[in-house]
C-alpha positions in Angstrom: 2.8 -9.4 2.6 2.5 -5.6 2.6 1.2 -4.1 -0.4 1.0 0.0 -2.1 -1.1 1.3 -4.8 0.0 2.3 -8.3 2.0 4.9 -7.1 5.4 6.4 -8.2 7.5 4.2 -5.8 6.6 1.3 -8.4 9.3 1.5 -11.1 8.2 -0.3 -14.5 10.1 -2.3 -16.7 9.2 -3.0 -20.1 11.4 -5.3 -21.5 10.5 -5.0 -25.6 13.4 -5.9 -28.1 11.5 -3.6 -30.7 12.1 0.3 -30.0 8.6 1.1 -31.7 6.2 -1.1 -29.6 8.9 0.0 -26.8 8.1 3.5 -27.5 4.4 3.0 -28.1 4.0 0.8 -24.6 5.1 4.1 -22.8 3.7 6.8 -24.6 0.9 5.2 -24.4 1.0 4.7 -20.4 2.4 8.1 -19.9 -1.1 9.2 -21.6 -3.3 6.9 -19.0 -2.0 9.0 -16.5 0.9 6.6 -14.9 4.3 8.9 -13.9 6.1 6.2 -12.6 9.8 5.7 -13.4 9.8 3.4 -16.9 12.8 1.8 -18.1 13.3 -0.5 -20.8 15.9 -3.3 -21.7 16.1 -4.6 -25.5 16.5 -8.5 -24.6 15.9 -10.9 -21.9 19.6 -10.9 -20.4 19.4 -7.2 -19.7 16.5 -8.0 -18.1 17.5 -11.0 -16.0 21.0 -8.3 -15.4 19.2 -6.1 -14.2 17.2 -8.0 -11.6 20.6 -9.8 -10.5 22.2 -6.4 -10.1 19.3 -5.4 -7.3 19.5 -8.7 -5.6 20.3 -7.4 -2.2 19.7 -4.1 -2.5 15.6 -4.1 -3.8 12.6 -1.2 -4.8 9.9 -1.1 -3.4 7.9 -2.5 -6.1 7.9 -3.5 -9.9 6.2 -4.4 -12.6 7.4 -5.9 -15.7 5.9 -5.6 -19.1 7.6 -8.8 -20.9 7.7 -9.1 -24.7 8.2 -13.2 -25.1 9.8 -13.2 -29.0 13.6 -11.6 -27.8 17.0 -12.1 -28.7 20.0 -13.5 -26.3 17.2 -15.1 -23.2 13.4 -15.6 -24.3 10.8 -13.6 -22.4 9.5 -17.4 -21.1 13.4 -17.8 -20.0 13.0 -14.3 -17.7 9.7 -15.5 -16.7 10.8 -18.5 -15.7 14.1 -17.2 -13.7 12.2 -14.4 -11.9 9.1 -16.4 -10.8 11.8 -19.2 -9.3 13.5 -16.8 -7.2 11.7 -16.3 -4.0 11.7 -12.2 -3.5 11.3 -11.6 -7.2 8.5 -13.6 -7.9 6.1 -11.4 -6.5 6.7 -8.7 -8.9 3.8 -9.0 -11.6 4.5 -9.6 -14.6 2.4 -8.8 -17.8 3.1 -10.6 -20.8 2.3 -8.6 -24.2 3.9 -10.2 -26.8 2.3 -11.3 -30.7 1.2 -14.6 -30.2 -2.1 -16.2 -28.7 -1.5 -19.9 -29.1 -3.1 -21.5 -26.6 0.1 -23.5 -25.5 2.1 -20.7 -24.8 -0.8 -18.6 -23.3 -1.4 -21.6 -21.0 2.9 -22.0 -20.5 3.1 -18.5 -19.3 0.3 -18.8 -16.9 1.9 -22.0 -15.2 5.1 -20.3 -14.9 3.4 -17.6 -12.9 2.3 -14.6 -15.2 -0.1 -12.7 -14.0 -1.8 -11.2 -17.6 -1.1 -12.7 -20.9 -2.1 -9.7 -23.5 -2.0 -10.3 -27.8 -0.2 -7.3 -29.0 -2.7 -6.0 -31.8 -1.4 -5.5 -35.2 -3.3 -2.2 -35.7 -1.9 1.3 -34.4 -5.2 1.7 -32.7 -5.9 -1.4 -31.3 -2.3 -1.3 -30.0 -2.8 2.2 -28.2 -6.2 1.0 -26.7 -4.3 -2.1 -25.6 -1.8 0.0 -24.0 -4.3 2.0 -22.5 -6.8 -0.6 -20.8 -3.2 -2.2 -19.7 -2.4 1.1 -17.7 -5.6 1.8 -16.4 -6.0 -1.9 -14.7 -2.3 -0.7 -13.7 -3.9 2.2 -12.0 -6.1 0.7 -10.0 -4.0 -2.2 -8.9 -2.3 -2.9 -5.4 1.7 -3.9 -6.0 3.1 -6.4 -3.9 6.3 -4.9 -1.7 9.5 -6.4 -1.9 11.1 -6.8 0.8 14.8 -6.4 1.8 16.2 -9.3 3.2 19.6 -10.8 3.8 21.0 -12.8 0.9 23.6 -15.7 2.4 
């Protein structure tokens, strides 16, 4: 498996059906330092569109930033379909979503997430979320996807 550092070949997605905490998760990034390309989706089917429409023709990395509570196809239904599929479930996936019940904490895990982070109710909290989640982003070595032939 080949891997790159947090570099601006790794393109992240933030699928958040809220345009605030959408617009707060990047600000907020773009202030840690990360220049990557960002782009966003409002629900889980653009998501799992968007991943479909790259099938065969792949990025060199990702990283998605997955809100769970979204209309149309959950954030566990987008977890679910990526981490089945066998390029796209290397791409890490960082939940950030309201809740911290234990059963869905432990849910996401088992489907394959690799950090499950509470949204914070607080403007401040949520920045310094945001920012400790770019900063581990920083430092972090992204899996490569690579191209292969799809039969």
């Amino acid at each position: 498996m080949s891997y790159i550092n947090m570099d601006k070949k790794t393109l992240i997605i933030i699928s958040e059906d809220d345009d605030g905490h959408a617009s707060l998760i990047e600000k907020n990034l773009r202030r840690t330092g990360i220049e990557n390309d960002i782009i966003r989706f409002r629900d889980g089917e653009q998501t799992l569109e968007y991943f479909t429409a790259i099938n065969s023709d792949l990025h060199n990395s990702f990283i998605l930033i997955l809100d769970l509570r979204m209309p149309k196809v959950s954030g566990v239904e987008v977890l679910h379909e990526v981490k089945k599929h066998h390029l796209l479930r290397k791409i890490p996936i960082i939940v950030f979503t309201t809740t911290n019940n234990p059963v869905e904490v432990d849910r996401c895990y088992s489907l394959g997430c690799s950090n499950y982070v509470k949204k914070p109710i607080d403007y401040p909290d949520f920045v310094k979320a945001v920012d400790l989640i770019g900063k581990f982003l920083l430092v972090n070595e992204m899996p490569i996807l690579e191209k292969e032939v799809i039969i």
